[in-house]
N, C-alpha and C positions, 0 to 999 in steps of 0.2 A: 405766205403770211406776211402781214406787214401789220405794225402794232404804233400806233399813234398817240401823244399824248393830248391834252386841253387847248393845246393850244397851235395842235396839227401838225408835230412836229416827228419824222418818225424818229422813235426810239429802239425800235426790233425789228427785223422783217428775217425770211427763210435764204437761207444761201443760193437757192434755187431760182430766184426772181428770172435772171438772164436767158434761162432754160427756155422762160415763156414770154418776157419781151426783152428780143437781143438788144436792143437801142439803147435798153436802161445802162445808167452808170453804176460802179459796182461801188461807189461812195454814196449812198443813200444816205445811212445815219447822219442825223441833224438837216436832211433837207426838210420842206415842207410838202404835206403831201399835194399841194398844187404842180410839184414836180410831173408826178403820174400820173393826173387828170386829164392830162394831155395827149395820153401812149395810146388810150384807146382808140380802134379801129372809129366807132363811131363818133359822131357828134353829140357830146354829154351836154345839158347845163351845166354853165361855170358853178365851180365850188359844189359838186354837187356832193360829193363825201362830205362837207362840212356841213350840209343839209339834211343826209341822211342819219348825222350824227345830232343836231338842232332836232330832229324828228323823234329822234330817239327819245331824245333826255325829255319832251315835252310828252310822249307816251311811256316814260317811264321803265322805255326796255326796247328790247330793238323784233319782239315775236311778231308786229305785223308787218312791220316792215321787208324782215329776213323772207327770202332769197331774193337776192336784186340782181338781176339780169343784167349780163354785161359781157361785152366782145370782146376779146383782145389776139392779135394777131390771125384774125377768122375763126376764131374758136370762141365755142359759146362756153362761158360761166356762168358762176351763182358769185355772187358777193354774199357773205355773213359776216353779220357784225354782232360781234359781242365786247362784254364792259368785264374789266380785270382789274380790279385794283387803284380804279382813276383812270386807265388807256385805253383805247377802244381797238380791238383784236379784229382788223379786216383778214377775213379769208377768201381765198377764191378755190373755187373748186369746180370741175366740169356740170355742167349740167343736164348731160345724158347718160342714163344708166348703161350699164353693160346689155340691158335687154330693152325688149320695147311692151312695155305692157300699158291697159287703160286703167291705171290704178284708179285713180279717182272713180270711172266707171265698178269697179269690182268693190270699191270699202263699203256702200249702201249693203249690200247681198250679205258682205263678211260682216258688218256691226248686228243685224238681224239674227244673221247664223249664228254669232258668238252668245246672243241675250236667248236662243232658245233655250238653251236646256237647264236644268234644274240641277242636276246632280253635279259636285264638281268633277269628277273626273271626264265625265262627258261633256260639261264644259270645258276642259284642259284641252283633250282631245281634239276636238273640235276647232277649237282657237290654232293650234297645231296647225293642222290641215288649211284651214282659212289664210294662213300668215305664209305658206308653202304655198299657195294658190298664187299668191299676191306677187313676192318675191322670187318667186320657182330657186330657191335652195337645193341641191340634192338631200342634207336633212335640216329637220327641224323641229327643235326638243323642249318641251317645257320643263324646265330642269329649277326642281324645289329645296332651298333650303330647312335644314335640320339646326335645331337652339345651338347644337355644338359648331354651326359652319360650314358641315360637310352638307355635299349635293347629292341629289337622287332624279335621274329623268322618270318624270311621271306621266308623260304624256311626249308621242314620238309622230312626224309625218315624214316620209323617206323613200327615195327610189324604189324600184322593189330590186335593184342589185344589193344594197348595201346591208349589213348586216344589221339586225334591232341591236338598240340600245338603251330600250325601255326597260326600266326599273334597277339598272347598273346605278352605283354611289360610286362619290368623287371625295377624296378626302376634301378639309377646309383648306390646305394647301395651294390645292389648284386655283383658289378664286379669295387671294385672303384678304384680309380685314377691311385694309384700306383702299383694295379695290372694288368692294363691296359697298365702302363709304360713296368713293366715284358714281356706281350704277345708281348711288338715292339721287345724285343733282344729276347727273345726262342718263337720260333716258333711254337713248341707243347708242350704241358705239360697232362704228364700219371700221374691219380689215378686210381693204377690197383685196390685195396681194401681200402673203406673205413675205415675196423675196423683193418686193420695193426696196430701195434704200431712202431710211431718212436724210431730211437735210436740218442741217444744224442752223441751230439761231445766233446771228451777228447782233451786236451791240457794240455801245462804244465801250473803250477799253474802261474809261473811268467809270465807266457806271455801275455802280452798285446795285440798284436793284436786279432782282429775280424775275421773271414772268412766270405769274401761277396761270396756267394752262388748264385750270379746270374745263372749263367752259368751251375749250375750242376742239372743231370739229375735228381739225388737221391733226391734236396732237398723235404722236407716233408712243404707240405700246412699249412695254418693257421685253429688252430682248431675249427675258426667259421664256414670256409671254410668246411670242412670234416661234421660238422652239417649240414649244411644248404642242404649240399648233402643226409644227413639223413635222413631231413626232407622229403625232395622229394622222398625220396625208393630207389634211386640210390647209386649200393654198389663200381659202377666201373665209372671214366670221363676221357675223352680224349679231347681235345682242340687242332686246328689249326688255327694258327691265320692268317686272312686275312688282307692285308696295302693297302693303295692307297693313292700315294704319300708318302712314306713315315711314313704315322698315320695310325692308328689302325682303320681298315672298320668296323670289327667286328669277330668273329671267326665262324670254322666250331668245332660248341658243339656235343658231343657223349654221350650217357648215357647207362651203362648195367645194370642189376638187377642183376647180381651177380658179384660177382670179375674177373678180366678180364688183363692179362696183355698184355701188343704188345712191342716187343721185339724194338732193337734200329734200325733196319736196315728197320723194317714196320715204323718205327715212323720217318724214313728220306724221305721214300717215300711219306708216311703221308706230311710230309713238304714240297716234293716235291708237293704233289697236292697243296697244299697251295699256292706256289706262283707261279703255274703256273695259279691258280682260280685271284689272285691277277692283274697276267698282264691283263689276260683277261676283270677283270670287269675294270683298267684301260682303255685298250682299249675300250671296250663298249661306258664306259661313254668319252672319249674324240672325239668317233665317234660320238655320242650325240649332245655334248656341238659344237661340229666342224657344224655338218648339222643344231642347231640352230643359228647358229652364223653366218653361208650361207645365210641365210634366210633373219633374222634380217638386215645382209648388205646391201642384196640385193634392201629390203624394203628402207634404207636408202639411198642409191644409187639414187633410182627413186626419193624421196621426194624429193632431192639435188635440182635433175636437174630440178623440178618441181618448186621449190624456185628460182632457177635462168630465168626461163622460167614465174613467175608471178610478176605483179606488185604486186599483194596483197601476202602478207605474210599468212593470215588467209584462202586464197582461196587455197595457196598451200598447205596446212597443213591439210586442215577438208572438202574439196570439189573435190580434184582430187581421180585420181584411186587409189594411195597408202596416206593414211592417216595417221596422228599420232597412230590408234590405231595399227598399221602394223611392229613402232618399235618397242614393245616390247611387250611382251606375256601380254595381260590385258583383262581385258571386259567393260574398257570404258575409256575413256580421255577429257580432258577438255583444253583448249586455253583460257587464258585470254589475251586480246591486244585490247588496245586503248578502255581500259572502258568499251568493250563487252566480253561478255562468248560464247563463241561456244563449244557444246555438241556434243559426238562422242558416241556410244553402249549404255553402262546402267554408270549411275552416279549419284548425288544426285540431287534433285531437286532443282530450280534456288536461292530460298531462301534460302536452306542449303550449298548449293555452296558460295553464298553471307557469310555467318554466316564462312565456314572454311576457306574463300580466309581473311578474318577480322584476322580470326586466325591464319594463316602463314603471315600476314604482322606483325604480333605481336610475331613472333620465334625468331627472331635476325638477323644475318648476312649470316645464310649458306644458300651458294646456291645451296645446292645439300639437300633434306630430302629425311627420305624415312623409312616406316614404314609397317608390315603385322599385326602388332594390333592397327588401327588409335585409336576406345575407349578408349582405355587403356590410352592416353597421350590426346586425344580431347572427354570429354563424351558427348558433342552433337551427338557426332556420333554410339551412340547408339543406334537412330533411323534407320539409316540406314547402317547397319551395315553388314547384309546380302549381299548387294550388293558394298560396298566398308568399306571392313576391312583393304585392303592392297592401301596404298597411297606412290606413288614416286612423288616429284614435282621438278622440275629443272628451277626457277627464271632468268627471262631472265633480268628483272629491278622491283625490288623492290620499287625506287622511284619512276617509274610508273606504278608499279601496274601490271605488264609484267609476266605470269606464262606458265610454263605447266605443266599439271597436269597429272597423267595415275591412275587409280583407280582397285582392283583386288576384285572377290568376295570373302564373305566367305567361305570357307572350313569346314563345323564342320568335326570332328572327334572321333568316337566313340573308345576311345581306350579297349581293355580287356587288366585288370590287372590279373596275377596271384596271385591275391588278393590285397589289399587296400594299394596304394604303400605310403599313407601315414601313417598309422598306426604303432604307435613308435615301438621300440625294448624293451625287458625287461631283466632283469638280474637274472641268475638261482640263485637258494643254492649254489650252485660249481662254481661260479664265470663263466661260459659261455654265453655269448650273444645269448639270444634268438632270431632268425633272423626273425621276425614275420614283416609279414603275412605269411611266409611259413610253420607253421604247416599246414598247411591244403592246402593252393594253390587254396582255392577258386576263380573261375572267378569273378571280381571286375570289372565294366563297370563307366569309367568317359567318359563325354560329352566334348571336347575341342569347344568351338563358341569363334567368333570374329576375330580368326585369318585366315589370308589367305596365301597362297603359298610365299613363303619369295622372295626376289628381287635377281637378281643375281650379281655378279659381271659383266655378259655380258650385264644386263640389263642396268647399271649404265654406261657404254662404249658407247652402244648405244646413251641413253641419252646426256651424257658428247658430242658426236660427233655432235649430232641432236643439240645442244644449239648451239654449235660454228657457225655450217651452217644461225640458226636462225640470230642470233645477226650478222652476218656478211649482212643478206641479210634486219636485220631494219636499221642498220647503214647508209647503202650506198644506201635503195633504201627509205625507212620509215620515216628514221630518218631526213632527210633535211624538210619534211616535218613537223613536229612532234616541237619540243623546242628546238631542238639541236644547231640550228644557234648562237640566242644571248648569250645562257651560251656557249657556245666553247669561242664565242668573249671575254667573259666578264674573261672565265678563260685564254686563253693565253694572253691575257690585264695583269692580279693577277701574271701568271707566269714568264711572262718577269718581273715585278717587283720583284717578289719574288726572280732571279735569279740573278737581278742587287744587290740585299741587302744583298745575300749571297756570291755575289764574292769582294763585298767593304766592305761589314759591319764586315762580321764572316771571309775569309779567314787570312786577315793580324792579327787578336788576337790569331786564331790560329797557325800563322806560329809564333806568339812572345812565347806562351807557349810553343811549342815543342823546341825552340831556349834555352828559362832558362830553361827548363828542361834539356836540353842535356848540358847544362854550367855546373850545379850545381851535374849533372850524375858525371864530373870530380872530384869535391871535394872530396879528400881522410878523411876528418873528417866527411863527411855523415855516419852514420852506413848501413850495409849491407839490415837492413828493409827498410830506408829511399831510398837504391839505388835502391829497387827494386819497391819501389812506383813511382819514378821519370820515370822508365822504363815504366811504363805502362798510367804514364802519358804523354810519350810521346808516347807510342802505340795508346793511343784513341785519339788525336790530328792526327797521320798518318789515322786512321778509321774514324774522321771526315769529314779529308781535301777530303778522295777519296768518302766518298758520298756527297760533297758538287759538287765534279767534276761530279759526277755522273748526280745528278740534272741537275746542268747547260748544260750535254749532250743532258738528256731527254728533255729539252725546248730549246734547241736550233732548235731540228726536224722539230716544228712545223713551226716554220719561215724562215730555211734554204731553199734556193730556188734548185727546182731536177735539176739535168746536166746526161738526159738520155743517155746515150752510150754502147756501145757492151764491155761488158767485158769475158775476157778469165778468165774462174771460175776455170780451173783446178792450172792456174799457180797461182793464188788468195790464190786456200785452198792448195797450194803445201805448200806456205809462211808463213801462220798462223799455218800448221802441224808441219814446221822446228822449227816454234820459239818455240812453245808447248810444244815437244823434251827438246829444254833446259833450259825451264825453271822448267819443273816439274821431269827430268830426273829418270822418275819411270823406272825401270831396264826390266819389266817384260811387260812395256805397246805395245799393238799391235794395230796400227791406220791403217788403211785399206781404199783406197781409188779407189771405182767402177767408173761406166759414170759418167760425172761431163757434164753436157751439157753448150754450156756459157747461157751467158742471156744480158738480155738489162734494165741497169737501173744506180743508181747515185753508180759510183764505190766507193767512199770513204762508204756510207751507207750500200749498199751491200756486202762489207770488215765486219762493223759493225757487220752485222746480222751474217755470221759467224763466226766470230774474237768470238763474244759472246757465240754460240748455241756449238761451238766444242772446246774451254775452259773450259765450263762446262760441257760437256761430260767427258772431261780426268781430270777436279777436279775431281766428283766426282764420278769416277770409279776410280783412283787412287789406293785407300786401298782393291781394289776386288784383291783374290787371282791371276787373270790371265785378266788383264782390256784390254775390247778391246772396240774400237771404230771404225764405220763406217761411212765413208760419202759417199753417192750416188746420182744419177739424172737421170729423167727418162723424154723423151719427149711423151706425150698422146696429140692427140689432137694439141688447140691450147694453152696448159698448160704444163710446164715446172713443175716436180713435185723431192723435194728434201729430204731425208732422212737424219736422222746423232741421229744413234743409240749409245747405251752404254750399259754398263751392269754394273753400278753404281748402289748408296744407292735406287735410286726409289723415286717416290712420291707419297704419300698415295693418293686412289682414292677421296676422299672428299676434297682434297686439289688441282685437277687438273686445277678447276675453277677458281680462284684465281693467277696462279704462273704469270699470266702478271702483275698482279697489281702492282704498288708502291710498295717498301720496304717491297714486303710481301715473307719471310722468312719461309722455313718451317721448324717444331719442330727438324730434322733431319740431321740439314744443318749448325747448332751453332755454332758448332767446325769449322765450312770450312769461311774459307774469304772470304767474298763477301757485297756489297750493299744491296741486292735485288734489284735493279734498272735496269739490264742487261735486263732480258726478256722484262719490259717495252718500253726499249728503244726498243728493236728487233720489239715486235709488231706493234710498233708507225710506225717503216718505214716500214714493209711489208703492212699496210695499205694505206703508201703513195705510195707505187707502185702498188696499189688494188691488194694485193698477199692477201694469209691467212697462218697463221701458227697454229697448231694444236699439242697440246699434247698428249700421249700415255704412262702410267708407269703404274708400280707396284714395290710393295717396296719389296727390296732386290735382286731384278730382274735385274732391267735396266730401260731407258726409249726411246722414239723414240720423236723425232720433226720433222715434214711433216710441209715442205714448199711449196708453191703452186705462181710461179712467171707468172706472163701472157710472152705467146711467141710471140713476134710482132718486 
């Protein structure tokens, strides 16, 4: 290794240079690398490293260039060039494998083989064998990470001496954090011999910098790493790493029993399989998650219509053809409403149902829970445990007692360890960490109970959608019936007062503070701390006054009388897009505006509901690299149905529940101006037109808002 700066001067090179040309001098540092363009056997173009590195920087990376053929002393290498920091990282490395195979000939046959199959395991498999084909490893493991770390080989190609290793787990130990971090940026990582010895980097004595060695092919492993490999008999490892989305899936592990090298142009092909194995199990699994997510809708869809087609709420839900248990993957669910339980597959019995519903009224305030080890946080539920370890409840009213519930069974899981993943580490005579339990690799069998299949994020979507439908359909068919009448009366009674005492009592004190404030802002004998106190006392006076207005918006709703009419929606949201324009005048923003169909309802309200929904769109996509916003409309039916996307901060799914409520603010939203009063007010009057409005996010994503206005 030899490491160059801007201006060809070396700054690092391997101890080991003289190994491979005796001639060299062992004073390198600070020569220029015109020194050693001269060693080679061949006839090079002059300066031609300073060409390859000119090459580089005009392609912006040295991938077409790498491997560059080159002789020294009758031996053929590879030159690689890589970029570190500002220096350019020459390597030289042999460039004949330990074997003689037609790779290139064989990758056509294996990229084929790898896109056949459909199911993932049979694509795992398969990739296995194909990559064993290539490389001839004695084995070779598709070895899957787990949320916590830990590995599992799911997929195994191997002599037929050697013993299986499929479906053995590896604690997170063996492969931790940040060399996990490593496998996201190199793609494959060669131990052609364990019992090589590294050579050490010289530099001059004054120098201070470091050589980060991500990037290089040469660098040498950690020596617990090279044990631990000892441990296990393996003298040679190869590793390709598999991403999905992004994170590290897990790799495709190689092992030989004797030393083994694969030259740089099999170890690019090598990486080619990698990420051709990578799209694929994305695909798989998004063709997956897409046909559950068919399903689930579809289920949802029927329920909808099935709520809108019954009086009774509990009849739609646990007595038609599609039932609660239908939205989401479970084996049993539970309704509580109006003081009765209705039971759906397998759940606990009525007494223990009694005993947990005691215990979710006693959680707090979230309306979303959701747990795959109930025991663990409720030990009543150790009785029944078997048949509901995994609990999702999505609270329709707390204050009466309003629930749904879905219940998942246990899962045990027998895992094999290759050996007792809990069993400490110890520390040799010679200072090296014993990586124990791998002396020996004994099979170690733990029992996993109590947990069950974890919840998804589709399952939570579903959910979040299934509540909206509910509460829309207790409200307006349930809820007159029910207690709703006197408290509405008794609260917009409370709120028209509240409203009178907040526009006489608190606005004129506030408009008198911001008044001395901004007098006294003038006085040039204030000190510069005191101006800037005055400033933000007049800032939380402007933050009071607009949610005191806010307020008085939201209670005016409910007594403002409708004035139903035909409005033209396009020239509406044409109006609200221009003003949007300059007021936030993001340079980069793209508002986008599809069918806009009009509709029929109170034009100043219906102004409101957008004015609000697509303000907050372009706040807060604002700061997204390339912000865009859509608004659309679709006629179905006798249903007028409205979109108005972003691709803004998002809102965490536990928080979906919530964002109509009063002042309620999410953790992510502090820095941006606002009330929290907006969506309120939007919900209030989609209600008063019997519309619904429905949210859809994810954070760092975007989000969606589906309006639903009747077409009459």
């Amino acid at each position: 290794m030899i490491v160059i700066d801007t201006e060809m001067i070396i700054q690092f090179h391997s101890n080991n240079i003289s190994n491979f040309i005796p001639q060299v001098s062992d004073l390198l540092i600070g020569k220029s690398i015109d020194y050693l363009e001269n060693l080679p056997d061949q006839a090079y173009q002059a300066n031609f490293i300073r060409q390859l590195i000119t090459s580089g920087k005009t392609n912006k990376g040295f991938e077409r260039i790498n491997p560059v053929p080159i002789t020294i002393s009758g031996i053929q290498y590879y030159l690689i060039i890589s970029l570190s920091d500002g220096l350019y990282i020459l390597e030289f490395e042999l460039s004949a494998s330990s074997f003689q195979l037609d790779v290139q000939g064989l990758m056509g046959n294996t990229i084929a083989e790898i896109l056949t199959y459909n199911k993932l395991e049979d694509l795992l498999e398969n990739t296995a064998i194909q990559v064993k084909q290539i490389i001839d490893f004695d084995r070779v493991m598709v070895y899957r990470f787990a949320k916590d770390g830990h590995g599992e080989v799911v997929a195994e190609s191997k002599n037929p001496d050697l013993s299986p290793w499929l479906g053995l787990h590896y604690p997170a130990s063996d492969i931790p954090r940040q060399a996990r971090e490593l496998y996201k940026l190199n793609l494959t990582r060669l131990i052609a011999d364990v019992d090589s010895i590294p050579a050490r980097i010289t530099k001059a004595k004054n120098n201070p910098q470091d050589l980060d060695l991500t990037y290089s092919q040469l660098r040498a492993v950690s020596p617990i790493h090279i044990q631990y490999l000892k441990n296990m008999g393996v003298a040679s490892s190869f590793s390709i790493s598999l991403k999905f989305k992004d994170e590290l899936w897990g790799l495709i592990a190689c092992h030989n029993y004797t030393p083994r090298f694969i030259d740089f142009k099999s170890r690019e092909y090598a990486k080619l399989i990698g990420q051709i194995t990578s799209s694929a199990l994305e695909f798989r699994q998004n063709e997956e998650t897409l046909r559950n997510e068919n399903e689930f809708s579809h289920s949802l869809e029927k329920i909808i219509k099935q709520l809108m087609g019954s009086e009774s709420i509990e009849k739609a839900l646990t007595s038609e053809e599609t039932t609660l248990l239908d939205i989401v993957k479970c084996d049993g669910a539970v309704l509580v409403h109006d003081k009765k339980i209705y039971k759906l597959g397998i759940t606990p019995n009525d007494q223990q149902l009694l005993d947990l519903i005691f215990w979710i009224n006693d959680q707090g305030k979230d309306t979303l829970y959701q747990t795959d080890n109930l025991s663990a946080v409720y030990s009543e539920a150790f009785a029944y445990q078997d048949s509901a370890s995994g609990l999702l409840i999505s609270v329709l009213s707390r204050e009466l007692g309003d629930y749904l519930i879905w219940f998942r069974a246990e899962q045990i899981q027998n895992l094999r360890w290759a050996g007792n993943p809990d069993k400490p580490a110890t520390i040799h005579d010679n200072g090296l960490l014993n990586i124990s339990p791998r002396n020996s690799f004994a099979i170690w069998t733990e029992t996993i109970a109590g947990f069950s299949e974890t919840w998804s994020v589709d399952d939570i979507k579903s959910v979040i959608k299934l509540k909206e439908e509910v509460n829309y359909g207790l409200n307006h068919k349930a809820g007159t019936a029910r207690i709703m009448n006197e408290r509405l009366k008794l609260a917009y009674q409370e709120l028209e007062s509240f409203s009178y005492t907040i526009s006489h009592d608190l606005k004129n004190p506030i408009a008198s503070i911001k008044s001395y404030a901004q007098l006294l802002i003038r006085d040039q004998n204030i000190l510069e701390r005191g101006q800037q106190m005055l400033h933000r006392i007049a800032d939380r006076a402007d933050q009071m006054n607009l949610m005191i207005n806010a307020v008085l918006d939201y209670s005016r709703i409910g007594s403002t009388a409708m004035l139903f009419q035909p409005i033209k929606t396009e020239s509406l949201i044409i109006e609200i897009v221009n003003d949007l324009s300059l007021i936030y005048a993001a340079e980069n923003l793209e508002i986008t505006i599809g069918e806009v169909p009009d509709l029929r309802g109170d034009p100043i309200m219906v102004l409101q509901v957008f004015s609000n929904l697509i303000s907050n769109a372009v706040k807060y996509s604002q700061h997204s690299i390339a912000p865009k916003v859509h608004i659309s409309g679709e006629l179905i039916g006798d249903k007028i149905h409205y979109h108005i996307v972003d691709n803004g901060i998002g809102i965490a799914q536990n928080n979906l529940l919530n964002i109509f409520e009063l002042f309620n603010r999410m953790d992510n939203v502090k820095d941006i101006e606002g009330s929290g009063v907006g969506l309120a007010i939007v919900k209030r009057i989609m209600e008063k037109h019997e519309g619904t409005i429905v949210a859809e996010s994810e954070l760092g994503v975007g989000s969606t808002f589906r309006l639903t206005f009747n077409h009459s």
